[in-house]
C-alpha positions in Angstrom: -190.1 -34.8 114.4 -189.6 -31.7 112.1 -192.9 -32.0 110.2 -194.9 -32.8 113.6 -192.9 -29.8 115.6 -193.4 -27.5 112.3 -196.8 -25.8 113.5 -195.4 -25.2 117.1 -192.2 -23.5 115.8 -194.6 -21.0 114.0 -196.4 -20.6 117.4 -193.4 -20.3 118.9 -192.3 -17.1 116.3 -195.8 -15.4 117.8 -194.8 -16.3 121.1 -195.1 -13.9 124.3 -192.9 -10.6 124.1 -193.2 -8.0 126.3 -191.1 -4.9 126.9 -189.9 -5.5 130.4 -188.0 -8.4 131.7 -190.2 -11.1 131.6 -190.1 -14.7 131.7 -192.9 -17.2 130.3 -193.3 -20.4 131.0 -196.5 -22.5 129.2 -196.8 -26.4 129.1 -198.1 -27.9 125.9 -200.3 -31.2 126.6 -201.8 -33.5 123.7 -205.3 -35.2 124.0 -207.0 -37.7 121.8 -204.8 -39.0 118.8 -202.4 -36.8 118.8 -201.4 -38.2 122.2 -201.6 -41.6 121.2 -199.5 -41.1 118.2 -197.0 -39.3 120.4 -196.6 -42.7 122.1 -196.1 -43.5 125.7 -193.0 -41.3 127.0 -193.2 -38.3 124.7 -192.8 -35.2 126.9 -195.2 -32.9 126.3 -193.7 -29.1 124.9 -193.1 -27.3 127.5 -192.2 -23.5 125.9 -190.3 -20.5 127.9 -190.1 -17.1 126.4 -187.7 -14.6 128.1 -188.7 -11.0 127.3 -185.9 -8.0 127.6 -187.1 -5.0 125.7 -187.9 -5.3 121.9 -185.8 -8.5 122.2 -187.2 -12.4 122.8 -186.1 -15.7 123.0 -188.1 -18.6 123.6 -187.1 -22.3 124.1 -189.3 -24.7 123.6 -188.6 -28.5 124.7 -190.0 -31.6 123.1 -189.4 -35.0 122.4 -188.8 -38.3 124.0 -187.6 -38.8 127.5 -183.6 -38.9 127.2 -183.6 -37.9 123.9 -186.0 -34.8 124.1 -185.0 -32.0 121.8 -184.5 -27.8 122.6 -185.4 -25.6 119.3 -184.6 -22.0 120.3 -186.0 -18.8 118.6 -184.5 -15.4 119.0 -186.2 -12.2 118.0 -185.3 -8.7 117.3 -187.8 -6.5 116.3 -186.0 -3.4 116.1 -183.3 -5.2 113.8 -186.1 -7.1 112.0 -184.3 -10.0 112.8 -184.9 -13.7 113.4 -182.8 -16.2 114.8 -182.8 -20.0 115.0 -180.8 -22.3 117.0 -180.0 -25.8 116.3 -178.3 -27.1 119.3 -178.0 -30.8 117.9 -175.7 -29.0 115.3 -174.6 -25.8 116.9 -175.7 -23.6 114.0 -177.6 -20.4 114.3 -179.9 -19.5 111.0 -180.2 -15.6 110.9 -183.1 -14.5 109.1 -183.2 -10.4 107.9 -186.4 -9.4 105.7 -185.4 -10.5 102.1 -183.1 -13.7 103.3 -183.3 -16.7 101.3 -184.8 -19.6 102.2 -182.7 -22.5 103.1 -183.4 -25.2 100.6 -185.6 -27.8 101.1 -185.1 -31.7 102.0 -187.7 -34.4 101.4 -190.8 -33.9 103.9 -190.3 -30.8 104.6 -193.3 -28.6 105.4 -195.0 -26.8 102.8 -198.6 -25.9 101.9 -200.7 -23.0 102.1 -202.1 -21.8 105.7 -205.6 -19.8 105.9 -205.9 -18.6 109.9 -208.7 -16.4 111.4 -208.9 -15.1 114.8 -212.6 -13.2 116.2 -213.3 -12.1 119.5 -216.2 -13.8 121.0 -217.1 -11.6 124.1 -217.2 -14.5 126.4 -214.8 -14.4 129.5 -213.8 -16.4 132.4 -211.4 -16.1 134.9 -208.1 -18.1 134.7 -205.5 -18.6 137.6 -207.0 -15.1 139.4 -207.4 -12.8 136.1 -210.2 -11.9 133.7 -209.9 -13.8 130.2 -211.3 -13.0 127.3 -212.0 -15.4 124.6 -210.7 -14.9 120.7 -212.4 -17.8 118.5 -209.5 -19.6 116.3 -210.2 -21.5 113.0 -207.3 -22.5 110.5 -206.9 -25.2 107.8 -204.5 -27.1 106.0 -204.5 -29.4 103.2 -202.9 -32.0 104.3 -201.5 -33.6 100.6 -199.6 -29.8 100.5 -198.0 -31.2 104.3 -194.6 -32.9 103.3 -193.8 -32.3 99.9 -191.5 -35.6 99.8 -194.6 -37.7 99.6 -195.0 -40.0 96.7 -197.0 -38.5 93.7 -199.5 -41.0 94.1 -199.8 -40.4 97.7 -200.3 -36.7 97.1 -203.2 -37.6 95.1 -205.0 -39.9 97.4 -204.9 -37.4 100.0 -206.2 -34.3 98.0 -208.9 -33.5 99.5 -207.5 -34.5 102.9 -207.8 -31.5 105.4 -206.6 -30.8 108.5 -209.1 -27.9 110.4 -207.8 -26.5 113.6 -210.7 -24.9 115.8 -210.3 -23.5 119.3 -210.5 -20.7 121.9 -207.5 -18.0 123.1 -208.2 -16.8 126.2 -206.4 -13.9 126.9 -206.1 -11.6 129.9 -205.4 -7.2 129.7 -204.5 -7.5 133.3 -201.8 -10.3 133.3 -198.0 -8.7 133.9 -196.9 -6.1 130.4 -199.9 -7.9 128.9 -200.1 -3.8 127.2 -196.3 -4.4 126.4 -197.2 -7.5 125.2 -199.3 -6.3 122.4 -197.1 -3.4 121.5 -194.4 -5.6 120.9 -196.8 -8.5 119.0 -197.7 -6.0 116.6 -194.2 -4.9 115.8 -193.8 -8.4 115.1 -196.6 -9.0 112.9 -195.2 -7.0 110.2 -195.2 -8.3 106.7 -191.2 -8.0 106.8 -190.4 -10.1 110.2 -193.0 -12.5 109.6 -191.1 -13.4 105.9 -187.8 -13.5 108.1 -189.7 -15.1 110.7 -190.5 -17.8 107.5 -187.3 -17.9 106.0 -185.6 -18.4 109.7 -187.7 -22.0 110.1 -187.8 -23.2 106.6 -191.1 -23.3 106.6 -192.8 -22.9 102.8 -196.4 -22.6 103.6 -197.8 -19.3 101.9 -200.3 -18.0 103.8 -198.3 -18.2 107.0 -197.7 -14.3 107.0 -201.8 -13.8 107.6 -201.9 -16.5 110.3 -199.1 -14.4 112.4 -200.7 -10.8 111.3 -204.4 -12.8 113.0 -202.6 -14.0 116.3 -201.3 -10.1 116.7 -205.6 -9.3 117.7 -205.3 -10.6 120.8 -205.9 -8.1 123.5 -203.7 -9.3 126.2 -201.9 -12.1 127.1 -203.0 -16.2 126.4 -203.3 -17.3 129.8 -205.3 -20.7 128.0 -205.2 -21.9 124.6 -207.5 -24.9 123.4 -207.4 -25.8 119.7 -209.1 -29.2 118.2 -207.8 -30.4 115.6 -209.5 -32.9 113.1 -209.7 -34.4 109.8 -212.4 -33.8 107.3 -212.4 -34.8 103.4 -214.1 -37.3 101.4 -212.2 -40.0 99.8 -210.9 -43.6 101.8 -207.6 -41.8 102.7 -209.9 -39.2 104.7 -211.8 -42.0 106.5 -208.6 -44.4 107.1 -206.9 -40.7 108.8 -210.4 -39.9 110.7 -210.3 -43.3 112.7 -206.6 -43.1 113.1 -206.4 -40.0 114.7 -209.4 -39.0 115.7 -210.5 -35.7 117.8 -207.4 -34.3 118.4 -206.6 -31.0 121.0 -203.5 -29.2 121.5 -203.8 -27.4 125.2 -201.7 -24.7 125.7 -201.4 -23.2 129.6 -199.5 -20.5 131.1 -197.4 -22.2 134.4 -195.6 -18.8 135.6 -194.9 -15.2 135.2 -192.0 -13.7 136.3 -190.1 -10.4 136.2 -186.5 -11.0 137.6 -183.8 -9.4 135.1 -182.8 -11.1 132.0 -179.0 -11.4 131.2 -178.3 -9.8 127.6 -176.5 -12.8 126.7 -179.6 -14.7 126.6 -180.2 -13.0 123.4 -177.1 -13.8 121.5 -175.5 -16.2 119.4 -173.8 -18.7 121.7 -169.7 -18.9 121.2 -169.0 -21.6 119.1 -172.2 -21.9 116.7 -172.1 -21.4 113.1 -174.1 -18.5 111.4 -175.6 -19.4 108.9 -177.6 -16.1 106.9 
């Protein structure tokens, strides 16, 4: 579950974040093998951000029917501060520009991210606003994906790839979409995006450029649609292109809303160890 649910806790550190009380909620759906992987009964993510000033938490929810799984980020741009919450464990990992990483365990992510975001000047309008549309492209090699794979694993899948390739489609006249952006670009900073690392666990260099490209989106993702396939040479690559296939990660805003946010939403909860 942690290597799969590595890429959305990223997207979940670049979540929405506005500078009034707002509250977020998008629904994550699979398509092709990705979805068949899941397995029958997998709930799809669904991810809420609440927004109160310079400060953001977001929720995200994923896993199986009766045994689905909450992994909580809380951000603090104006402490440069990340937080993550491990509800299973009650511990809360705060990460401060300059924290150490916590130390690996077999298959944990690693490998080295390139990201790169360009707006297309298409647009279309989504649920009553005008969307533009930012082209996304990222890759990762997938060997670099788990480094508690066996050496000789690793070296069949070398030139294994994983490209990501999709559309953002983001709207300037959806609620504090201009707060939105003010606070995204706070955020982007070299500083809380190595917290922002350090917070997940994640070791994939490169990660830091793919959160400073998500920060050029003008406005806010209303519709997010990124394919994701396979491409190398090698009979690893073509046993991993017929077993997943085209796969596509669909990411939709459900609601928008701006009732007031309780401060404690943004704390520690009583009774969880900090970990720093």
């Amino acid at each position: 579950m942690k290597r799969w649910s590595a890429p959305f806790i990223v997207l979940a550190v670049c979540s929405a974040v506005v500078h009034a009380d707002v509250t977020i909620v998008q629904k994550t759906t699979l398509e092709g093998g990705a979805a068949a992987m899941a397995g029958a009964g997998v709930t799809p993510p669904t991810i809420t951000s609440r927004i109160k000033g310079l400060k953001g938490r977001t929720d995200m929810e994923m896993g199986s029917a009766g045994t689905a799984t909450t992994v909580s980020t809380i951000t603090d741009a104006a402490a440069k501060q990340v937080i993550i919450l491990d509800h299973s464990q009650k511990t809360a990992r705060v990460s401060t520009p300059g924290s150490k990483p916590p130390a690996r365990s077999p298959g944990d992510p690693i490998g080295t991210v390139d990201g790169r975001l360009t707006p297309t000047g298409r647009s279309q309008m989504i649920d009553g606003l005008k969307c533009d549309e930012y082209a996304f492209t990222s890759s990762l090699n997938v060997s670099e994906f788990g480094g508690g794979m066996p050496p000789e694993v690793a070296e069949a899948m070398k030139d294994v790839v994983m490209v990501m390739k999709g559309s953002i489609w983001a709207s300037r006249d959806a609620p504090g979409a201009a707060e939105y952006n003010a606070y995204q670009k706070a955020m982007s900073s070299s500083e809380l995006a190595s917290a922002a690392m350090s917070a997940t666990g994640l070791n994939m260099p490169g990660a830091e450029r793919l959160i400073a490209a998500m920060q050029g989106v003008e406005g806010l993702p209303m519709l997010t649609e990124i394919g994701m396939t396979i491409q190398g040479s090698g009979q690893m690559a073509e046993t991993m292109k017929q077993m997943m296939g085209e796969m596509k990660v669909i990411t939709k805003v459900l609601s928008v809303k701006s009732d007031a946010i309780p401060d404690d939403v943004f704390k520690v909860p009583a009774g969880y160890q900090v970990i720093k």
